[in-house]
KOLMAR-399147 format. One record per residue (C-alpha): x negated, z, y; residue number from 1; chain. Coordinates in steps of 0.1 Angstrom, whole numbers, plus 2048, in hexadecimal, padded with zeros to 3 digits. Layout:
    X    Z    Y   nr  kette
    X    Z    Y  NUM      A
...
***
This chain:
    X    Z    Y   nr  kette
  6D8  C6A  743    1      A
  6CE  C6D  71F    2      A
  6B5  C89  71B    3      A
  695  C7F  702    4      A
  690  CA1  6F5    5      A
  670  C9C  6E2    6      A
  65D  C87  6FD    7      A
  662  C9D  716    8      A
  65F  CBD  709    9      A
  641  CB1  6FF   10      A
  636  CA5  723   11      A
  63E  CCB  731   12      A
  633  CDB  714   13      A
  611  CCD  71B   14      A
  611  CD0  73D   15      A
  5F6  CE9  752   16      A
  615  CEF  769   17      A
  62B  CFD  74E   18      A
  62F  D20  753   19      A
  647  D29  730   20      A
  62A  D21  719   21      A
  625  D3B  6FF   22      A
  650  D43  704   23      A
  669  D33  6EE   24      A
  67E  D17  704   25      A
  695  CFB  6FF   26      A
  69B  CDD  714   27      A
  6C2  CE1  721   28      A
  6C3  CCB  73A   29      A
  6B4  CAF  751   30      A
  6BF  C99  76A   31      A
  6B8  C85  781   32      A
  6BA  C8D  7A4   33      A
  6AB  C6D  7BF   34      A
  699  C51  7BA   35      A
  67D  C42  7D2   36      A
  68A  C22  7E6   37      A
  679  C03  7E5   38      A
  668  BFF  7C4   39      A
  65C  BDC  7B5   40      A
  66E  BCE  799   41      A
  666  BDC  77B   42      A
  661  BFC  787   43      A
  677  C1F  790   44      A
  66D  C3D  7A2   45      A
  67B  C58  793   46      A
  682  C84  799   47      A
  68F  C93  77D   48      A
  695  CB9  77C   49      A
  692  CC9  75A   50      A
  6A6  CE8  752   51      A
  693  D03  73A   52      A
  6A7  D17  727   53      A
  690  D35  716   54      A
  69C  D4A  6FC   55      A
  69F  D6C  715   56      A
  6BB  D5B  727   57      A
  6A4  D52  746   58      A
  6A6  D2D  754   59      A
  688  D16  766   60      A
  68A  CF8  777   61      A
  670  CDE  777   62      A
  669  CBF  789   63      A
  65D  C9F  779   64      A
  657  C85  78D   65      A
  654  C64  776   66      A
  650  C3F  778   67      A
  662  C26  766   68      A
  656  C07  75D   69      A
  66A  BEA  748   70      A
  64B  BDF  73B   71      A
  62C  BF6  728   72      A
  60A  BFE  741   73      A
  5F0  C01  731   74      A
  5DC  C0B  750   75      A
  5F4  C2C  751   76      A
  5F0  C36  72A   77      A
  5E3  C51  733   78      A
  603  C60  745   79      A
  61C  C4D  72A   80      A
  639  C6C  723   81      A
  64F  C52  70D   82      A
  667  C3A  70A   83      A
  68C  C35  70D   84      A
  6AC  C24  715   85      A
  6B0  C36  73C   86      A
  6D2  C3A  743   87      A
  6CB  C2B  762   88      A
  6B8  C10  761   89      A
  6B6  C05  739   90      A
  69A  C03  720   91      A
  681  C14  735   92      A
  658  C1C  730   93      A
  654  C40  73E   94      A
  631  C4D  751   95      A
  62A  C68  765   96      A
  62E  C5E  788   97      A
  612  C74  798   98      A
  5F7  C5E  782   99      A
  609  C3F  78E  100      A
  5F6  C31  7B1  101      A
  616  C17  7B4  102      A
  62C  C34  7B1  103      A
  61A  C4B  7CA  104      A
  61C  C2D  7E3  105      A
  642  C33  7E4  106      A
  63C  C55  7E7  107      A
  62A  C55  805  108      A
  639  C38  819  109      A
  658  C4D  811  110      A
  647  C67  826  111      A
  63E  C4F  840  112      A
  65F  C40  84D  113      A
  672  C67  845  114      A
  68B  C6C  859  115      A
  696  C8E  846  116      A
  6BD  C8A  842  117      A
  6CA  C9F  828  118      A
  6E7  C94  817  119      A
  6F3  CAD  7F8  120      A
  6E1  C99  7D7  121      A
  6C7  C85  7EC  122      A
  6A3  C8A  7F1  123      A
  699  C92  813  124      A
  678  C88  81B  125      A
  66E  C99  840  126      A
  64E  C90  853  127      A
  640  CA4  871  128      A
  638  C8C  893  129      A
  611  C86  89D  130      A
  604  C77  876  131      A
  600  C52  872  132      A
  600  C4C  848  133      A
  5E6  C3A  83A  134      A
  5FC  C25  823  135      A
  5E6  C12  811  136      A
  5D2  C30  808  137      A
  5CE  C33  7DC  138      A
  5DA  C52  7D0  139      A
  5C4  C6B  7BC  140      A
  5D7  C82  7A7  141      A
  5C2  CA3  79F  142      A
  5B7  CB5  783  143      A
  5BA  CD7  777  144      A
  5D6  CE0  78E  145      A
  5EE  CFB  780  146      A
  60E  D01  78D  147      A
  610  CE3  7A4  148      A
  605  CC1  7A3  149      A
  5EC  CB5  7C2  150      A
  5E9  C92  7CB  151      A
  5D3  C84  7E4  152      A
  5DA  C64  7FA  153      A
  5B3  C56  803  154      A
  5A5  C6E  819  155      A
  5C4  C6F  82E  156      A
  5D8  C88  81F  157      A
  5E5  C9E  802  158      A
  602  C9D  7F0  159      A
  60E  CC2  7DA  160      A
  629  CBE  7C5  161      A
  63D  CDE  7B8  162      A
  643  CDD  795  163      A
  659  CFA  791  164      A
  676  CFA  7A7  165      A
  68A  D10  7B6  166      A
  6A8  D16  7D2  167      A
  69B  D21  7F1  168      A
  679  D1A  80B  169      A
  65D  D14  7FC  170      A
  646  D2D  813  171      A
  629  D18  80F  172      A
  63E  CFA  824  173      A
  64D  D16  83D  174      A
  62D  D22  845  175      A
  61A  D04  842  176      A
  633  CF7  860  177      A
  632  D12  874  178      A
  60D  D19  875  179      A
  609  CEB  87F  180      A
  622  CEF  896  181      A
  610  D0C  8A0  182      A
  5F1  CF9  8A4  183      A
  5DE  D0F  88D  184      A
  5BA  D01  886  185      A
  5BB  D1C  868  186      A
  5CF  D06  84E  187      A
  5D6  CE2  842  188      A
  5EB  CD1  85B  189      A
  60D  CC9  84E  190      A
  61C  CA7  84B  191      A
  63B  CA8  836  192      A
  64F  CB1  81B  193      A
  66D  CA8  802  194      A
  68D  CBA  7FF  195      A
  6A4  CB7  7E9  196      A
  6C7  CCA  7F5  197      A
  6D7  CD1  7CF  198      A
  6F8  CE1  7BF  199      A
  6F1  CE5  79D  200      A
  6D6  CFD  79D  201      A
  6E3  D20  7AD  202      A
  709  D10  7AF  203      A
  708  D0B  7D5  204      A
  6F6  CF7  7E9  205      A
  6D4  CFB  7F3  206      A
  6B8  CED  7FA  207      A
  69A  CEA  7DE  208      A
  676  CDE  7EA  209      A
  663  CC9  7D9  210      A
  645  CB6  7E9  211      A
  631  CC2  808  212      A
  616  CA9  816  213      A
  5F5  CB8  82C  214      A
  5D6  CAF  83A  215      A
  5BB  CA7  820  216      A
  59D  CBA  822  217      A
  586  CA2  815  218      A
  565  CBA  81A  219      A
  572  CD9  81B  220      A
  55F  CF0  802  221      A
  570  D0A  7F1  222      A
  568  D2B  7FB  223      A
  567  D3C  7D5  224      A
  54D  D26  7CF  225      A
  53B  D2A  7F0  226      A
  53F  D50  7EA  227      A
  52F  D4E  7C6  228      A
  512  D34  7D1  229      A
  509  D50  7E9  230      A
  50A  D6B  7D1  231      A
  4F3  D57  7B5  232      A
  4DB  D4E  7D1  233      A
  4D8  D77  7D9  234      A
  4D4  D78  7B4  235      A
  4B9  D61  7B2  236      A
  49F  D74  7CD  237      A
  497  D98  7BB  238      A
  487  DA5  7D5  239      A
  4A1  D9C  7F4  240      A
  4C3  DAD  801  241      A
  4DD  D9B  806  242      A
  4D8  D9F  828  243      A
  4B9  D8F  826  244      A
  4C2  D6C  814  245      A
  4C6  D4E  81B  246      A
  4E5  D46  80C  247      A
  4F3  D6A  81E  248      A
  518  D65  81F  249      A
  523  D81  83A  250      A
  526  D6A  854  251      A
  540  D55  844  252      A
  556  D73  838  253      A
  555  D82  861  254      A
  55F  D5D  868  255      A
  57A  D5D  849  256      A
  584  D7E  85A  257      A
  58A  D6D  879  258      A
  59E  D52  86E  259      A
  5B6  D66  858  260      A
  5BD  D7E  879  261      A
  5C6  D5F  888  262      A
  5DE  D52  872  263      A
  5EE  D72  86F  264      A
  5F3  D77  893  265      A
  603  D50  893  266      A
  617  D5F  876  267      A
  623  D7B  888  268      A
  62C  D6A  8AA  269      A
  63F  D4D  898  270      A
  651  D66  87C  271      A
  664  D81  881  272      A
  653  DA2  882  273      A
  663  DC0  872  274      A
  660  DE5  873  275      A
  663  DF6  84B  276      A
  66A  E1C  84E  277      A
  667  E37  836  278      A
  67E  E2A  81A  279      A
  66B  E07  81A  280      A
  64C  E19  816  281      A
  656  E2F  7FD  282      A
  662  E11  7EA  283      A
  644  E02  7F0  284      A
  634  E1D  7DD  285      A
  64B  E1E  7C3  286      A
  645  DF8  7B9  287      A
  61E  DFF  7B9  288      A
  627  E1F  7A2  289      A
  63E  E0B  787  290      A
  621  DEF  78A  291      A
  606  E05  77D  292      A
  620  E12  768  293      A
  623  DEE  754  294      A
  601  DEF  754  295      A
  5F5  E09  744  296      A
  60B  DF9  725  297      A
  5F3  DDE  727  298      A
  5D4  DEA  733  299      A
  5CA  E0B  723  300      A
  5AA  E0F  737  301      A
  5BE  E1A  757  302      A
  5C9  E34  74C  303      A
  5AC  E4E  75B  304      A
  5AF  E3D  77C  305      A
  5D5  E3F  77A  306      A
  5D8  E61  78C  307      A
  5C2  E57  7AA  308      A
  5D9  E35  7AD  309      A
  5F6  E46  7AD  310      A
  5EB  E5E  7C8  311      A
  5DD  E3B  7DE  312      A
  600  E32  7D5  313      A
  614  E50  7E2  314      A
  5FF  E54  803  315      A
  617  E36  80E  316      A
  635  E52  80C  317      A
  622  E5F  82C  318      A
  624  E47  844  319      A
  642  E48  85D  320      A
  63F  E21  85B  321      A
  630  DFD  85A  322      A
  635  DDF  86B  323      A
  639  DC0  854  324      A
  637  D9B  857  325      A
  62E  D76  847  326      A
  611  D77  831  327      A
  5FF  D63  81D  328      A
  608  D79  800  329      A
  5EF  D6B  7E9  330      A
  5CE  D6C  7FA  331      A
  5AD  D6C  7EA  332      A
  58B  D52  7F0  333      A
  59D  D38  7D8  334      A
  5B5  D32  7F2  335      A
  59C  D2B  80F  336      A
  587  D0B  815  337      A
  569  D0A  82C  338      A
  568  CEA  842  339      A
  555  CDE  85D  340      A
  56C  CE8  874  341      A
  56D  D0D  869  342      A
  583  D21  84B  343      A
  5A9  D13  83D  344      A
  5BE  D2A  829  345      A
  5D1  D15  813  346      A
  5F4  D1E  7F7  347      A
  607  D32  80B  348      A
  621  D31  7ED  349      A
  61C  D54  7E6  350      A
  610  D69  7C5  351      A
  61D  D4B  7AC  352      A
  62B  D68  790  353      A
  647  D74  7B1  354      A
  669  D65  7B5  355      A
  66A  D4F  7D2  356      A
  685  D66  7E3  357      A
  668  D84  7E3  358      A
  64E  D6E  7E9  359      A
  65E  D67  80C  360      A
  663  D8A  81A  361      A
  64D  D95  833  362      A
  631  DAF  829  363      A
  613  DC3  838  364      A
  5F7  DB0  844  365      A
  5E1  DC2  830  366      A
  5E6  DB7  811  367      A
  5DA  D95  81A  368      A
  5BE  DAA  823  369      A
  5B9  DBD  805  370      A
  5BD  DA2  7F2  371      A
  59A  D91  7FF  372      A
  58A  DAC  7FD  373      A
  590  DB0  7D9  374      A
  582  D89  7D4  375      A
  563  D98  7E5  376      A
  55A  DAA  7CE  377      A
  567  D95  7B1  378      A
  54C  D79  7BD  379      A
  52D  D90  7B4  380      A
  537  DA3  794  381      A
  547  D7E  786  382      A
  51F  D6F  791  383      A
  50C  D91  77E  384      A
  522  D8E  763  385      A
  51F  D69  75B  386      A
  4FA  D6B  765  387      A
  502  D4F  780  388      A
  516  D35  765  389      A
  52C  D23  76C  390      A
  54E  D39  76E  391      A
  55B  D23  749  392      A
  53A  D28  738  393      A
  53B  D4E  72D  394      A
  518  D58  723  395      A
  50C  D74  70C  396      A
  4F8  D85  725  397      A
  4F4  DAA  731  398      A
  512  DAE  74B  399      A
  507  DD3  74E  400      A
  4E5  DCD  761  401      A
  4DC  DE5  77D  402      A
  4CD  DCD  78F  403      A
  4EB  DB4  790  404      A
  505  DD7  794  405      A
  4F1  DDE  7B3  406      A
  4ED  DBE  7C2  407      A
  511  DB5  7B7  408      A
  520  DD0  7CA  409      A
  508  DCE  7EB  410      A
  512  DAC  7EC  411      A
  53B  DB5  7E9  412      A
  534  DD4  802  413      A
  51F  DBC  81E  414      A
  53B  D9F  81C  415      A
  55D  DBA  81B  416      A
  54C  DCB  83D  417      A
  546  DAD  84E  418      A
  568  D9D  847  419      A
  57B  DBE  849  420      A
  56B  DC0  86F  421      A
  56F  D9F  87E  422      A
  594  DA1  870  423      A
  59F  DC2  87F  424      A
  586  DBC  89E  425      A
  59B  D96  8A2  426      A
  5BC  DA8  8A0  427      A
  5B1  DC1  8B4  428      A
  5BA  DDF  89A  429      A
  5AA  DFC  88F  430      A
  5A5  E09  86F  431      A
  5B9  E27  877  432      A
  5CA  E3F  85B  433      A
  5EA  E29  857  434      A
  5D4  E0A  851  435      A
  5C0  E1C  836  436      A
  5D8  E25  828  437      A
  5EB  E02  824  438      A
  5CC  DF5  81A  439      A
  5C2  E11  801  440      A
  5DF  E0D  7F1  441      A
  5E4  DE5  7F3  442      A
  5C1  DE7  7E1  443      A
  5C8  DF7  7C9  444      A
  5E5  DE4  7BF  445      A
  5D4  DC3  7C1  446      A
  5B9  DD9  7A5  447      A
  5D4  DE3  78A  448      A
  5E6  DBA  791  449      A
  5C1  DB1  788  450      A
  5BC  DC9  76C  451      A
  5DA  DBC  75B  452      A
  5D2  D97  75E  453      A
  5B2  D99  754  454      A
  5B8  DAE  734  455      A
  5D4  D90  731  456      A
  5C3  D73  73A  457      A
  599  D7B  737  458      A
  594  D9F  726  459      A
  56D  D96  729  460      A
  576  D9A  751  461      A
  58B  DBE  74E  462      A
  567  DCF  75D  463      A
  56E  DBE  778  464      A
  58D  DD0  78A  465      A
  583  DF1  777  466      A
  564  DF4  786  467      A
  578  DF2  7A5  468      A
  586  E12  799  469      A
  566  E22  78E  470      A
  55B  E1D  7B2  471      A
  575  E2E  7C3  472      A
  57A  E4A  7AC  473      A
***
């Protein structure tokens, strides 16, 4: 196929999912690898896969699933990327298929009538038994997605598409079909997903997942937001404890508690389970040693806390072992939703910056545990610092007030107690000396992760994970 250079580089360039903004990168390559059956005339369904070539040497993949027209739609002008002779199909006017409700109908009947044979160079769309589609259901492509695209189908379901691509299972589908087949009321039920089994990106073949369709959770709340409506409506009663108010959010973390032991008991009984001895752990503590190590390049301020990390750190060298398993990997209240039917943890995908090989080795529980806890007491200090605005509105007002520091961090203290107990009280664990330990130290990793993004990403937030610090010192 002829590559356009300049309209498509332009089309990733732009894009929220592009991950190689701010890097130098040429377009080397793309190609396309399926098309959807049964499309009108005048219209192809197209997935491309673009090659990224950045100047260190270092190669991405991306998927661009587009829609070609013979004819100009004005309705879709919007998602217009350009227009070219396609070596396929001629003179073609190119859109972006996710914005495209005629395209998204072949999509999802696709999904429908699956029957999942993979043939080297063809798409693979599987289904699981027990869904009927809703095919005449308009899709609904969100905004201010990130790394992958979300498409929703009516109120039936919910389509994610993975915009970078690599060889391998996608953990997120893995898990996803595990926990269904599991019958886990903890997580979006899975429906299907798309394959593509590929020889040109690793050499051999293998497969490379692109699509995964789920239950939609139409009015499911999400529980960052839940967590910070709580937090402003302690704020707004001066003379209550967050025991006392209305909008007391305690319950829902013992009941967040409950459903993560849960799904980490489904996890364990339907993954394998493995024993790390003292080499893994001393490992173990000499990753979280050459993290804070990076990061005290970056983030100057840890350096008086950087003694007591690395002494968290090194208490892992004392334990005779751990046992390890499927986590989430990337847990905090962002990636729950609150439904009528009780809590979903959602993006099981992993922490997005890890190569998909690492992100599908098994770890310690606990640092799906840690990792909520931190987003505990991220909720309050983000509310007293923002003086209850909205999380994009920064205001110019006094982050430093006693009263919000205090309420802040009895808010953080009430919620981590009442999750941390329902979770080890559901799994039937105590909090002994080898689970403090894990967890001190997973803490503390998740803290100097947080310091670094922030001082990257929002330096206004850097308080945030050092008062963490300040706390514990």
């Amino acid at each position: 196929m002829t590559i356009p250079h300049d309209q498509l580089r332009g089309l990733i360039d732009h894009a929220r999912w592009f991950g190689g903004k701010g890097r130098e990168w040429t377009l080397a390559g793309v190609r396309r690898v399926g098309e959807l059956p049964d499309a009108p005339d005048g219209l192809h369904v197209a997935i491309d896969l673009a090659e990224i070539a950045y100047d260190d040497g270092t190669t991405d993949y991306y998927q661009l699933p587009l829609a070609l027209y013979a004819e100009p739609q004005d309705r879709l002008s919007h998602a217009f990327v350009g227009e070219w002779d396609d070596e396929d199909h001629g003179h073609a006017f190119v859109y972006d298929a996710l914005h495209d409700r005629e395209s998204m109908g072949l999509w999802l009947r696709a999904f429908a009538v699956a029957e999942g044979a993979n043939s080297p160079g063809l798409l693979a769309f599987h289904r699981l038994p027990g869904h009927e589609f809703d095919l005449g259901a308009h899709s609904t492509l969100f905004s201010g997605e990130q790394s992958n695209s979300s498409v929703a189908f009516g109120e039936d379901s919910l389509m994610k598409v993975f915009r970078k691509v690599t060889p391998g299972v996608n953990p997120d589908i893995a898990i996803h079909q595990v926990l269904t087949e599991a019958g886990s009321s903890h997580v979006a039920a899975l429906y299907g997903w798309l394959d593509l089994v590929d020889d040109e990106v690793g050499g051999t073949y293998s497969t490379i997942q692109l699509a995964m369709l789920q239950q939609f959770l139409r009015t499911a709340s999400d529980g960052w937001d839940l967590a910070l409506a709580s937090v402003r409506n302690l704020f707004a009663e001066a003379d209550l404890h967050a025991d006392e108010v209305g909008g007391d959010f305690a319950g829902e973390a013992a009941r967040l508690g409950v459903a993560l032991a849960e799904v980490h008991a489904d996890l364990a009984e339907h993954f394998p389970v493995e024993r790390r001895d003292g080499a893994a752990l001393d490992a173990l503590a000499g990753a979280m040693e050459g993290r804070l190590d990076a990061a005290l390049d970056v983030v100057p301020d840890l350096a008086p806390y950087a003694g007591g990390l690395r002494e968290t750190f090194g208490r892992l060298r004392e334990l005779d072992g751990i046992d390890v398993q499927q986590v989430h990997g990337d847990l905090h209240l962002g990636q729950t939703l609150r439904t009528v039917k009780g809590w979903k943890i959602v993006d099981f995908e992993g922490e997005p910056a890890k190569p998909l090989a690492e992100r599908l080795l098994p770890d310690s529980a606990w640092r799906d545990v840690a990792g909520m806890i931190r987003s505990f007491d991220y909720a309050p200090r983000v509310v007293a610092m923002t003086g209850g605005a909205s999380l994009n509105q920064q205001r110019d007002i006094d982050a430093e007030s006693d009263q919000r520091a205090y309420r802040a961090s009895e808010w953080a203290a009430r919620n981590r107690a009442a999750f941390l107990d329902a979770y080890t009280t559901h799994r039937g664990q105590d909090l002994d000396s080898t689970a403090s330990t894990l967890l001190e130290a997973y803490l503390a990793d998740k803290v100097v992760y947080e310091a670094v993004y922030e001082a990257r990403n929002r330096p206004g937030w850097l308080s945030i994970p050092l008062a963490a610090l300040g706390d514990t010192s």
